[in-house]
N, C-alpha and C positions, 0 to 999 in steps of 0.2 A: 659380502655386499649384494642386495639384491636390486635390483636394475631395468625397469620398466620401459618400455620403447619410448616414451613419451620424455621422458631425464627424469621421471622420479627416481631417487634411490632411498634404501632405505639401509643404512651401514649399520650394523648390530654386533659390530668387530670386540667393541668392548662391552658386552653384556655377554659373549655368547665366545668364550675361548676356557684354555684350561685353568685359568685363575679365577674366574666366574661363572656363569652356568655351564653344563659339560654336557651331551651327548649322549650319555646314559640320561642325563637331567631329561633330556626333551625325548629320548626313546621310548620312558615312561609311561607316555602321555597317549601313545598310538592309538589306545580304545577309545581315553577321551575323547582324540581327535575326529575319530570314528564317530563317535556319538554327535558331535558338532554338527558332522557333515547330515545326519540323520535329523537335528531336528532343525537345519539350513533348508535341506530339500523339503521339509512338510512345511515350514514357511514361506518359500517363493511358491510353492503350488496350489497352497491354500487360503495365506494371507492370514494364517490365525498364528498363535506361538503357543505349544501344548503349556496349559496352565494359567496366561494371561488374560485376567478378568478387568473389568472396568473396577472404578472408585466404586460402582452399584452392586458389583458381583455378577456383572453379565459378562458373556463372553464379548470382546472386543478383535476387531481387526488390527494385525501390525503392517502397516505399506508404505513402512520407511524406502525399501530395495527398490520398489516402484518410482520413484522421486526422478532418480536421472533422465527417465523418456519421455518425451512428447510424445503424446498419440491421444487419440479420440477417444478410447473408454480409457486413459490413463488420470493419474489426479492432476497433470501439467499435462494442458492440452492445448492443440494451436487458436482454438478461441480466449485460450488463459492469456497467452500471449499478446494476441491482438490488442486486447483489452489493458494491456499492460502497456504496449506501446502506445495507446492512445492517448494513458495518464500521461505517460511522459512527455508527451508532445502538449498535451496540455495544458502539463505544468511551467515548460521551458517558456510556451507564451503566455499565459494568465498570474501565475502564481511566483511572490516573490522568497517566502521561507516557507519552509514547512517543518511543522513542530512533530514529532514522531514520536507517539504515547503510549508506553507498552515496557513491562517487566518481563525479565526471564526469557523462556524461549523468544517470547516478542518483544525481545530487545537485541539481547548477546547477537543472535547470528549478524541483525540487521549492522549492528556496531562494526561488526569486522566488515561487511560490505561496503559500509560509508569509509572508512578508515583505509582501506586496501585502498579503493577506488577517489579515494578526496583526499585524504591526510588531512593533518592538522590544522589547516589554515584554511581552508575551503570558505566558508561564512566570512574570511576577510578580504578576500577576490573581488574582484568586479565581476559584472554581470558579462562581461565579453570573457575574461579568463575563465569564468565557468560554463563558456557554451550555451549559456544564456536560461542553465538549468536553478532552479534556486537554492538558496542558504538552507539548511539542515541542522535543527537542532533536536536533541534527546531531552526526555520527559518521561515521567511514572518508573522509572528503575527504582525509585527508593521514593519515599515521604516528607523532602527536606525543605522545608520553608524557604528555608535561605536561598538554596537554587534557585528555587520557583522565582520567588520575588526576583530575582535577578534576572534570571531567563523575561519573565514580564516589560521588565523595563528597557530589559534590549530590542522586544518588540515594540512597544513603546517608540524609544526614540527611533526606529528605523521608521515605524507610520511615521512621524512627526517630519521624519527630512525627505521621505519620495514624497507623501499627501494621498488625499484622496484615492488614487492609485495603486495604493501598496495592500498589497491580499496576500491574506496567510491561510494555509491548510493545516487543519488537525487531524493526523490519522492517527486514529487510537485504536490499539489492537488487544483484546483481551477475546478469549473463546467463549468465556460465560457472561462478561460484558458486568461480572459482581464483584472483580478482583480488585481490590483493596487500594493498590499504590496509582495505579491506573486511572484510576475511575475520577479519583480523590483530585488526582494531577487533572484531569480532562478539562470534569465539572468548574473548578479554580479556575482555568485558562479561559474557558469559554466564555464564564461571566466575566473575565478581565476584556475580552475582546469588546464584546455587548457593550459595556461599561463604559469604555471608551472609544468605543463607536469606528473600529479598527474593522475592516472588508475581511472575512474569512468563511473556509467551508469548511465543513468534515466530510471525512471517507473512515470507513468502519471497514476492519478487519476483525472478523467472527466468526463462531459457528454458522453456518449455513444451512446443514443438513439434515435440520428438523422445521420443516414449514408450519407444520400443524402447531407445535411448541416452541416457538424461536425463541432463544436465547436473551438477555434483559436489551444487551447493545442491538443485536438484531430489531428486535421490535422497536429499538431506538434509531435505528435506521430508517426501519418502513417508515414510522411517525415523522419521520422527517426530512426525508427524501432523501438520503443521505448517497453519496458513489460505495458500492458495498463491494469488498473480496473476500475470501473463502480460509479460513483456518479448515482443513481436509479434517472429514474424520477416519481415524484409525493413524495420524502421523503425533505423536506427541511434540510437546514446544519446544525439548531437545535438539529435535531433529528440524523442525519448520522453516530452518533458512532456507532448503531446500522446496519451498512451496512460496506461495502469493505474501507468507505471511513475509519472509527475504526480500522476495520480488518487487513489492509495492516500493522498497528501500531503493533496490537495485535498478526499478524505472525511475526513481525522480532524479539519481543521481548520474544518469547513463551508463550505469555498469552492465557487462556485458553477460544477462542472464543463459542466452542459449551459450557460449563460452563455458561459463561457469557448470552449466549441465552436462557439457560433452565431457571435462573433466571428471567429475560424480562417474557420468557412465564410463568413462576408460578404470577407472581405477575399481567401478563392480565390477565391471569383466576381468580384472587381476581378482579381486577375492574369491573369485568362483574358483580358482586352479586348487586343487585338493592337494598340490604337493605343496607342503609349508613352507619349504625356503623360496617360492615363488609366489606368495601369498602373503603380500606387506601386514594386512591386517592381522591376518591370522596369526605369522609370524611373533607379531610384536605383542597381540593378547598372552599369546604361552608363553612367550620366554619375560613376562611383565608378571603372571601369574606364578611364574615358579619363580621370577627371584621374591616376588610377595609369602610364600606360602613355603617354600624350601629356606628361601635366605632373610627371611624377615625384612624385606624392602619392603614395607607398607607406603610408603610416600612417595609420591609421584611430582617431582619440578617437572613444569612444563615451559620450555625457553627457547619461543624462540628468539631472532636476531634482527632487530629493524622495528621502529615504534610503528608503522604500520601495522605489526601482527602482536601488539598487545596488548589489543580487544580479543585476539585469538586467544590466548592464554585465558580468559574469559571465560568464553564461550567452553571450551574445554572444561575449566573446575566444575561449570555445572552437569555437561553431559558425562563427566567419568561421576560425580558424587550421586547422582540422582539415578543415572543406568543400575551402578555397584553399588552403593552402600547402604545395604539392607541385611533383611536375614534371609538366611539359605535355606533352602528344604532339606538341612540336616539341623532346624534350628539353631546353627549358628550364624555369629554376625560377621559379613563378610563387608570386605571394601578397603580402596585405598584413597589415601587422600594425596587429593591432588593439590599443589602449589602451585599460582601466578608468578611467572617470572617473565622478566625481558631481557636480554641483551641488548650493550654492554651494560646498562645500568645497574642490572645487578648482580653483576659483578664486584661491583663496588657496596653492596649489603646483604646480600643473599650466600657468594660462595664460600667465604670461609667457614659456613657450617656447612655447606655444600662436601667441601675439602677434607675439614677435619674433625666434623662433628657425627654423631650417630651412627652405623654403619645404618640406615633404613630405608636407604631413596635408592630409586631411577631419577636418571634427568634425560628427558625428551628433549633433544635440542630439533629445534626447524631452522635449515639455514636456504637464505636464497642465494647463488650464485654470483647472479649480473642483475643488480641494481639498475641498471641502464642510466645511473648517476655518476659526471664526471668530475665532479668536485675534487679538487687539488688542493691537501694541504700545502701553503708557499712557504718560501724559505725565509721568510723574512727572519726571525731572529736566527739565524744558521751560524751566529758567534757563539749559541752555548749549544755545548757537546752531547748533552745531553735531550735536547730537541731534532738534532739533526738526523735523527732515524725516521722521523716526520715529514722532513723535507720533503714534497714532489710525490709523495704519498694520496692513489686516491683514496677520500674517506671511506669508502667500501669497503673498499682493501681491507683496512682497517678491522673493520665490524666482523668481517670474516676470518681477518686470524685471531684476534681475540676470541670466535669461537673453536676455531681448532687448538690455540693453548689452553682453553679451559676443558674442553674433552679430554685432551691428554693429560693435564694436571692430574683432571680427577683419576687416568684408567692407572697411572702410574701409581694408585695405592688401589688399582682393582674396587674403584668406585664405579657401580655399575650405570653406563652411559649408552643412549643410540643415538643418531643421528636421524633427521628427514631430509632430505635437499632436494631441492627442484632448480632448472635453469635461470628462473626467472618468477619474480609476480608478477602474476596474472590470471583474468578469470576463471581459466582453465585450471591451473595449478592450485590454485584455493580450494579449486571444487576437486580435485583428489585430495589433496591432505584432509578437508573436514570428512569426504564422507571413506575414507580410510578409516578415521578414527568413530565413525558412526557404525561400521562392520566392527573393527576390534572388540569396544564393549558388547556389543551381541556375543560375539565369538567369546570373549571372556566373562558373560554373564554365564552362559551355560558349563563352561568350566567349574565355576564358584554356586553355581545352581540356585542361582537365584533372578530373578523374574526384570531384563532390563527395561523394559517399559510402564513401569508402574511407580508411585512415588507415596505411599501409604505416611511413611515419616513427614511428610510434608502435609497431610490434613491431620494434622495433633495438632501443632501449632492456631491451624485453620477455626477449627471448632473452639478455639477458647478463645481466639481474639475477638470473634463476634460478641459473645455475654458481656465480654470486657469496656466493648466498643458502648456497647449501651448502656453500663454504669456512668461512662465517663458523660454520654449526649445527657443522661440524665440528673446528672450532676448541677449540667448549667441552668436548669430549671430554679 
């Protein structure tokens, strides 16, 4: 068990004994590890990753490790902040929803933020049970009609029963301001607002930091006066919950951004320890990469326990598929794939190939402790014998030993398993578990030698949906 002053731990009991990886397995690795550390150190001193070029072929900055500090020449700075607190106070008095427009990295992180800190029913609160902050809905993750029209009409009837009064924000977050699902979502909303004559602003999350050549949303900004924040350069969308492009999320909805940082930065200062069984990330890249690469675990469940954190399952398939799964400077193709899952639900359709299907997976379980929920299942039917193990039971309770029988199920046939646990959610504990898992894929890109900031398999697609795009506008001619 490895054990963090803060209550992270990180139990790798079942992945890392003599029935599953062994000791000689990770002795192996000592140069590797070596090397790690070698091209770790010319990343935090120089801010480049030996190799990584832009989508142009230029050399590009990596300053994801920079993320957890506030400071003056940092990318999160106390004017970032300010500026962040002022949205939010402006929204809790001006603004009654705000619509949140943005795929991929500018969405996933933001989802786990709203989710952690609102849950599921937030939008059907009153305006005092939410601190007077406003209703929060998702737009541009995908292209689907049918949402849209639905999402429309719920803004719809909301103008229709405040009146005149009722003002909606659109923040629409793309870095190039040309991405597809985004843009498409925005432009649709906008003229539905216009159209029917609904009070609304935008604020543009963009590249920034080319003044001379802004970006399409940028210039769509200037032209419009719009409130503007910063997609950093050199943080891919991966990583950006950790920057303005989270933060914008994490001001309208009160979550607690400097909390969430300090967590980030306690959990870098554990990946920095060079010895590996004190090094959560490190730890859990090699002993993921050798049951990968020695035992043929290509597949990665990620589960954790509590519907709060299954937007995090999310966010995860993109940041392990997009870090890893490429080709390697040995021209091969490296990567594992990664599975959504949640607790307990799936439980109920995911474990029995969990159990007893392929020998190929890790299962990453995240368990939270104390809920700080007291909910009591009652005894009311306590005549059938077979409910009264329920009786007086918190549901918590619950959630948590159903993940301790499902770890031991699987270890009992040397199904390879770790655990995360932390005391509590909260904004601290978020912000270690994501940016733990934002070191590992570094730590295990260079393992696998291949380049975790770049996403080449993802402009194939790109370039052919545009020609496509124009058969179809010219079609309707």
């Amino acid at each position: 068990m490895l054990r963090l002053g803060s209550g992270f731990e990180l139990d790798y009991s079942n992945i890392y004994n003599e029935s599953c990886i062994q000791e000689r397995d990770v002795n192996n690795f000592e140069r590797a590890i070596q090397n790690i550390w070698h091209h770790t150190n010319i990343l935090r001193s120089t801010g480049f990753e030996e190799g990584h070029v832009s989508k142009d072929g230029l050399p590009e900055p990596v300053l994801f490790y920079q993320l957890p500090y506030i400071s003056e020449n940092g990318i999160n700075t106390p004017h970032m902040l300010e500026r962040l607190y002022e949205l939010r106070d402006y929204a809790r008095n001006h603004i009654d929803t705000v619509v949140s427009v943005g795929i991929g990295g500018s969405y996933l992180g933001s989802k786990v933020i709203f989710d952690v800190q609102c849950g599921s029913f937030w939008n059907n609160c009153s305006v005092e049970e939410r601190d007077g902050y406003p209703r929060m809905y998702f737009a541009g993750f995908n292209v689907d009609g049918v949402y849209l029209d639905g999402l429309m009409r719920t803004l719809k009837y909301q103008a229709q029963e405040k009146g005149s009064d009722y003002k909606v924000m659109l923040v629409i977050t793309s870095k190039s301001g040309s991405t597809i699902e985004p843009m498409a979502n925005f432009m649709i909303l906008e003229k539905f607002l216009q159209e029917n004559h609904i009070n609304y602003e935008v604020v543009a999350v963009t590249d920034t930091s080319d003044n001379e050549h802004p970006t399409v949303l940028r210039s769509m900004a200037l032209e419009n006066n719009w409130k503007t924040y910063s997609i950093p350069y050199g943080v891919g969308g991966r990583f950006s919950v950790f920057t303005e492009v989270g933060f914008v999320t994490a001001a309208l909805v009160g979550f607690d951004i400097e909390g969430f940082l300090a967590g980030a930065a306690s959990m870098d200062a554990a990946c920095q320890d060079e010895d590996t069984f004190r090094n959560p990330a490190l730890l859990s890249a090699l002993l993921k990469y050798i049951a990968s690469e020695r035992y043929g675990r290509i597949i990665e469940v990620f589960m954790p326990y509590g519907e709060a954190l299954h937007s995090l399952s999310d966010w995860y398939v993109q940041l392990l598929s997009e870090s890893l799964g490429k080709m390697s400077n040995t021209c091969l193709p490296y990567g594992r794939t990664p599975v959504a899952a949640v607790g307990t639900m799936d439980m109920h359709a995911q474990v029995q190939e969990h159990q007893e299907g392929r020998l190929n997976k890790v299962v990453q379980f995240i368990k939270v402790k104390d809920w700080h929920n007291n909910l009591v299942v009652p005894d009311t039917y306590s005549q059938y014998e077979r409910l009264r193990s329920l009786n007086n039971v918190n549901i918590c309770d619950i959630l948590n030993i159903a993940l301790d029988a499902n770890r031991e199920a699987l270890s009992t046939d040397n199904r390879f398993n770790m655990t995360i646990t932390v005391p509590t959610l909260n904004a601290f504990h978020l912000g270690e578990i994501m940016f733990m898992h934002c070191w590992a894929v570094y730590f295990e890109s260079i393992l696998a030698g291949v380049d975790a900031f770049d996403q080449p398999g993802v402009e194939v697609y790109k370039r052919l949906i545009g020609p496509k795009l124009a058969e179809v506008k010219n079609s309707y001619n």
